[in-house]
Backbone as a printed PyTorch tensor [residue, N CA C, xyz], in Angstrom:
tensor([[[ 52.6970,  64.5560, 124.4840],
         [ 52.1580,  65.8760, 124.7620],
         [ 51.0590,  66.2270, 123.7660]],

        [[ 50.5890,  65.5080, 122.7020],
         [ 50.1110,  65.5770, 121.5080],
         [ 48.4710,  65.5170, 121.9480]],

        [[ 48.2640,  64.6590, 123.6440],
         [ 46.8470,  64.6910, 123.9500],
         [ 46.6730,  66.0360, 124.6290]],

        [[ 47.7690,  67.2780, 125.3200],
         [ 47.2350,  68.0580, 125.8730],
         [ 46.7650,  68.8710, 125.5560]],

        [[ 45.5890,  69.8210, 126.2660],
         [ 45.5490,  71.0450, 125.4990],
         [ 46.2320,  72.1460, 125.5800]],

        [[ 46.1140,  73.4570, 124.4610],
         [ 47.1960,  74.1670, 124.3410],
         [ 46.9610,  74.8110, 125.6110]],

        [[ 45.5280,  74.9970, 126.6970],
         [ 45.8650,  75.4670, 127.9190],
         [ 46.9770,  74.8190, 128.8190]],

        [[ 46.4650,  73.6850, 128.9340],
         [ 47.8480,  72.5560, 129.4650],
         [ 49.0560,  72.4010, 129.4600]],

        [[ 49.2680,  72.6540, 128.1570],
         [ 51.0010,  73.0430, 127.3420],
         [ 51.4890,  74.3330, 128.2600]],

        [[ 50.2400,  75.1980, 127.6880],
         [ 51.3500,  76.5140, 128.4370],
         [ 51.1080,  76.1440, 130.2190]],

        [[ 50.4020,  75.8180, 130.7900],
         [ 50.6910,  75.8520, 132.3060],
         [ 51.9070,  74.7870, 133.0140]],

        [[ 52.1720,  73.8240, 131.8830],
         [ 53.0910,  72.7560, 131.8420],
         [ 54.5740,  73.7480, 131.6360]],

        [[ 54.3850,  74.7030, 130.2600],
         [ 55.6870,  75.8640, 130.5130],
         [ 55.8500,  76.5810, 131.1860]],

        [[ 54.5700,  77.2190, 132.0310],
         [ 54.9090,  77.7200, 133.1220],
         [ 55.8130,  76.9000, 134.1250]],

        [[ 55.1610,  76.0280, 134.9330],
         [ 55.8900,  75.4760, 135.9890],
         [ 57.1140,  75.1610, 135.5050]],

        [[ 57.6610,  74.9340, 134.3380],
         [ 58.6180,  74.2860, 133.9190],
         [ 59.7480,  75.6180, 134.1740]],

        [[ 58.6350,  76.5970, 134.1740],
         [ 59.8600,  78.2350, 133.9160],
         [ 60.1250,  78.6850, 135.2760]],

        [[ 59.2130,  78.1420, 136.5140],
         [ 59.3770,  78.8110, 137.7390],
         [ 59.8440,  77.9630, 138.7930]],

        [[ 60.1800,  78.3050, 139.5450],
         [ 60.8400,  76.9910, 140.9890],
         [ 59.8410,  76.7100, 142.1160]],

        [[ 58.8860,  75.7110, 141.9090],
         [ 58.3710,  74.9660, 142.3690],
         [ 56.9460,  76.0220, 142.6760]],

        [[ 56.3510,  76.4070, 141.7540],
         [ 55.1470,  77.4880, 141.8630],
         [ 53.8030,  76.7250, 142.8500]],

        [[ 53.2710,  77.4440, 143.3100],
         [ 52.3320,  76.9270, 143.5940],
         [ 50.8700,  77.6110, 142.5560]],

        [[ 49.3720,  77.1780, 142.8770],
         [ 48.5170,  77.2750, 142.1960],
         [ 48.4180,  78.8170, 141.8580]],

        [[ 48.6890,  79.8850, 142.3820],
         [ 48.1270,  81.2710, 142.5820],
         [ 49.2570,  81.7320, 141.7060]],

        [[ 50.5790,  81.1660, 141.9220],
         [ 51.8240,  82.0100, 140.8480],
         [ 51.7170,  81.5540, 139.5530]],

        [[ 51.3190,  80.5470, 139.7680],
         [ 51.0490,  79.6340, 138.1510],
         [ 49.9140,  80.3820, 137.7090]],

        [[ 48.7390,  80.4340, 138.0530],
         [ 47.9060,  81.5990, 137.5260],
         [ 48.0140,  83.0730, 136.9440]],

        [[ 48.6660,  83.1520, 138.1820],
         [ 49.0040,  85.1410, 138.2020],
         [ 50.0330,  85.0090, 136.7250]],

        [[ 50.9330,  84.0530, 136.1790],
         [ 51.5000,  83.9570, 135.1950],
         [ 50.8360,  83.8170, 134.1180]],

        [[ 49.7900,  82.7600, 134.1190],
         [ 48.7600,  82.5030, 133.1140],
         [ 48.0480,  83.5610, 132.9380]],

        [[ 47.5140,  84.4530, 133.6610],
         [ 46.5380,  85.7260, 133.7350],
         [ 47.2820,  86.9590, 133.1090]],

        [[ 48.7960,  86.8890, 133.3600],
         [ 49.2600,  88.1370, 132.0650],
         [ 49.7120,  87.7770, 130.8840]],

        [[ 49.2440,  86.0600, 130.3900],
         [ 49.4740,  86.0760, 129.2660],
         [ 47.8660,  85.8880, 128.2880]],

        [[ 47.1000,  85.2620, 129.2900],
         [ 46.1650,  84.8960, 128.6710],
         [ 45.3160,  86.3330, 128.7400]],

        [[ 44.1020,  86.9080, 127.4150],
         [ 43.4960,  87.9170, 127.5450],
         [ 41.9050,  87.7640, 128.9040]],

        [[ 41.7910,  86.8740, 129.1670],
         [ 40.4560,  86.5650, 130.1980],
         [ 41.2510,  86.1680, 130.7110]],

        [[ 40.5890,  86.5040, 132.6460],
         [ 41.0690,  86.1310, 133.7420],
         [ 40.9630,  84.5560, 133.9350]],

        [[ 41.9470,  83.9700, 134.1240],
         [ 41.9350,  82.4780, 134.8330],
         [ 41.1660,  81.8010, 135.7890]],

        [[ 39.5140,  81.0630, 136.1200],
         [ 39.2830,  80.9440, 136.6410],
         [ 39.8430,  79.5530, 137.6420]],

        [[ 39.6060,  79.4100, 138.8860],
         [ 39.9070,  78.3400, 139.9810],
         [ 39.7930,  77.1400, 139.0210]],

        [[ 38.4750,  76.9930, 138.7290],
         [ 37.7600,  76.1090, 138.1100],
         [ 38.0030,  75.5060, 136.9640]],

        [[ 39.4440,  76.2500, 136.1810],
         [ 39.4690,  76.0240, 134.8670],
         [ 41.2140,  75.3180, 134.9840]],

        [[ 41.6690,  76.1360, 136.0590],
         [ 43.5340,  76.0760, 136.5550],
         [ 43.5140,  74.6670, 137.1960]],

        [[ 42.4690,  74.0720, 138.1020],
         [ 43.1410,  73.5140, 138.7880],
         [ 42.7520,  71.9020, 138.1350]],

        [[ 41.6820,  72.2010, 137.9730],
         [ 41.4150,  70.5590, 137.1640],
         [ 42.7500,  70.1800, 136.2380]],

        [[ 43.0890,  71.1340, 135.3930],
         [ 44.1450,  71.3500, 134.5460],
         [ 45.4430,  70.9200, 134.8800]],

        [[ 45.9940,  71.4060, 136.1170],
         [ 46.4390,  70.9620, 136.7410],
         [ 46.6310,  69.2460, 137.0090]],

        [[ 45.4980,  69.7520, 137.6090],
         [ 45.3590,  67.5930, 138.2790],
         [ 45.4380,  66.7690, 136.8200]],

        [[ 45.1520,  67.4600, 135.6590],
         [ 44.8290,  66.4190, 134.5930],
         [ 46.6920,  66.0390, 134.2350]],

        [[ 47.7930,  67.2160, 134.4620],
         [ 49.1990,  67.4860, 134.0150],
         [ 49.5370,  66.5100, 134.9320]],

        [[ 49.2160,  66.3460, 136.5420],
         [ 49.8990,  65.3710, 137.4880],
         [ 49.5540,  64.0350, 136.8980]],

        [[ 48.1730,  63.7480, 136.7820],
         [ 47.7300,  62.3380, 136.2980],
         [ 48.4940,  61.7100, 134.6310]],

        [[ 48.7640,  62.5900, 134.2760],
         [ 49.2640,  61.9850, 133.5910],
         [ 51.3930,  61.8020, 133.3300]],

        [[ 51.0930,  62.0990, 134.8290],
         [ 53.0250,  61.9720, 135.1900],
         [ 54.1810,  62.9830, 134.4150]],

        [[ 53.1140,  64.1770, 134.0030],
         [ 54.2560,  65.1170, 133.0080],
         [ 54.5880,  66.3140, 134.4210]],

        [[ 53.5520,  66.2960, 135.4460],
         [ 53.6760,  67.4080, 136.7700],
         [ 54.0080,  66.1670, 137.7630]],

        [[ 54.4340,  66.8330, 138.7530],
         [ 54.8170,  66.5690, 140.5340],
         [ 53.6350,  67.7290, 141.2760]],

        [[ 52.6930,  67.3430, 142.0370],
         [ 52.3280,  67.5050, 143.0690],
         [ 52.8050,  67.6250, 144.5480]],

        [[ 53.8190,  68.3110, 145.5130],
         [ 53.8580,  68.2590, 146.6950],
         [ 53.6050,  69.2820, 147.3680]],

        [[ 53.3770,  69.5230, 148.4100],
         [ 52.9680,  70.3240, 149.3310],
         [ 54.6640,  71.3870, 149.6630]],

        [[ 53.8390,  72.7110, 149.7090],
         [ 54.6490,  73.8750, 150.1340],
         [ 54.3810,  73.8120, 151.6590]],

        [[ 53.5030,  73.7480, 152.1390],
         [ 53.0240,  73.9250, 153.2290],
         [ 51.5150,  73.1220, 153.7930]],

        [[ 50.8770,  73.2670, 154.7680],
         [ 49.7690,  72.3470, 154.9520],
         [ 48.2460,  72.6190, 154.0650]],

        [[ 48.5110,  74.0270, 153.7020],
         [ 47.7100,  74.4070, 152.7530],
         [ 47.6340,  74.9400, 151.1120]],

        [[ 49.0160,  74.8580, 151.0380],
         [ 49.6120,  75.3980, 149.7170],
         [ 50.3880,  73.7820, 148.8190]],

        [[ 49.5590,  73.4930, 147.7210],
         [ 50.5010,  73.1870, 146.9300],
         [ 51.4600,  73.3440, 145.9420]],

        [[ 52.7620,  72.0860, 145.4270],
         [ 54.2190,  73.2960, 144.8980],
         [ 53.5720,  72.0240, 143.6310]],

        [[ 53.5800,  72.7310, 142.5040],
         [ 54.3940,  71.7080, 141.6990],
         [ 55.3670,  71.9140, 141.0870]],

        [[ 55.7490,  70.7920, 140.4280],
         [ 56.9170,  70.4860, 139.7720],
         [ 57.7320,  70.1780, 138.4370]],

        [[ 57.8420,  69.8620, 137.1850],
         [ 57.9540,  69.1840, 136.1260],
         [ 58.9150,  67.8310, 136.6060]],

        [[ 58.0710,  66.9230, 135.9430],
         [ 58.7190,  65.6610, 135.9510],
         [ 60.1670,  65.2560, 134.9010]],

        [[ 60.9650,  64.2920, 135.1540],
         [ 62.0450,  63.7810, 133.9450],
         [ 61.2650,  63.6290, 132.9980]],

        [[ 59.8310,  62.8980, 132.6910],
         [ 58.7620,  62.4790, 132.0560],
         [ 58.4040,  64.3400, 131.0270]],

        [[ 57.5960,  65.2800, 132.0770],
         [ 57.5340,  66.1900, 131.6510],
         [ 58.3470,  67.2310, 130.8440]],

        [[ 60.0220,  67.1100, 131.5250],
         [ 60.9230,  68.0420, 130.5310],
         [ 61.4030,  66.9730, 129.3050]],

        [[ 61.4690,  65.7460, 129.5020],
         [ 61.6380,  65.2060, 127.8580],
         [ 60.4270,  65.0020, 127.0450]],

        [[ 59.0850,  65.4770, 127.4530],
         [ 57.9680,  65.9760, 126.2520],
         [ 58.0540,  67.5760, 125.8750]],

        [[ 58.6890,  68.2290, 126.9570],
         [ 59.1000,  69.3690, 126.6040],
         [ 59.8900,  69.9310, 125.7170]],

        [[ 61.0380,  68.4890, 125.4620],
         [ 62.4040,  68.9020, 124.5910],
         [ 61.4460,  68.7320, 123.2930]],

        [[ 60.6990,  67.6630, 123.2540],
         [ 60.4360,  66.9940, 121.5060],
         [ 59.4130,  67.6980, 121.3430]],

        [[ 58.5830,  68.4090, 122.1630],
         [ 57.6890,  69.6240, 121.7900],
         [ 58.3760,  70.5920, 121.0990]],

        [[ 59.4740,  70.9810, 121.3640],
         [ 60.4130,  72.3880, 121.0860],
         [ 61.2190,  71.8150, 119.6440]],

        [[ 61.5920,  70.7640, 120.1400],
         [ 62.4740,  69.9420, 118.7820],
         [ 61.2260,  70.1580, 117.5230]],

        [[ 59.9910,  69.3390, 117.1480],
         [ 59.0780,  69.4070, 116.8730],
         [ 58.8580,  71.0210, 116.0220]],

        [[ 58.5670,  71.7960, 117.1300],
         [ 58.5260,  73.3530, 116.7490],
         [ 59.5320,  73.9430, 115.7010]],

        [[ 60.9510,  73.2990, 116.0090],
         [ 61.7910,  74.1130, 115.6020],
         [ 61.7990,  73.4050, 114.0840]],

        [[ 61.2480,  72.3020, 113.8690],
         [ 61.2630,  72.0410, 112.5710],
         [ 60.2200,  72.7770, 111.2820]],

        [[ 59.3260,  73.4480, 112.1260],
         [ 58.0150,  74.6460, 111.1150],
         [ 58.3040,  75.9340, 111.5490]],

        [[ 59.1820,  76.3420, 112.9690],
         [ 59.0530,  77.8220, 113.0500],
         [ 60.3490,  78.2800, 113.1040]],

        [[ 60.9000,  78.8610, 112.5120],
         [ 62.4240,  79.8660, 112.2210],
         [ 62.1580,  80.6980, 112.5490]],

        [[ 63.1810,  81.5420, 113.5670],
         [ 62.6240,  82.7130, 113.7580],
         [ 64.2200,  83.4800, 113.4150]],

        [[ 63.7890,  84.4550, 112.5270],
         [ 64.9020,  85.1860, 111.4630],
         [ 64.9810,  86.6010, 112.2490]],

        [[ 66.0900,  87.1930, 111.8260],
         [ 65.7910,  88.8180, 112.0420],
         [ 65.8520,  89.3600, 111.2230]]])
């Protein structure tokens, strides 16, 4: 996960957080976290770059909608991302 970018990471936690999103929910998620609106142009390449490299699933919702997915591949870069984290960030009360 060490080549993605931190846009990548979080759209990789998105899908990972929702059941089988397609491009527009994965956005509309990205768009209330990120302060600038999400363009087409910026989501979907992004996208295709998460499938190509076998951490996303690509399938179809419908004939015009695609779902993706997180891969076995994708949630065990997910664990050692978090594992990773938890070794610099404590979070105390």
């Amino acid at each position: 996960m060490d080549d993605l970018t931190g846009f990548q990471r979080d759209a990789l936690y998105v899908i990972a957080g929702l059941d089988e999103p397609n491009g527009l929910e994965i956005k509309a998620e990205l768009d209330e976290y990120y302060t600038q609106e999400i363009q087409h142009g910026r989501l979907y390449p992004n996208l295709d770059t998460l499938v190509n490299t076998g951490l996303v699933r690509k399938g179809a919702h419908d004939d015009r909608t695609n779902a993706y997915t997180v891969t076995k591949r994708g949630e065990r870069e997910i664990d050692a991302r978090r594992e990773w984290e938890a070794e610099y960030v404590s979070l105390s009360e």
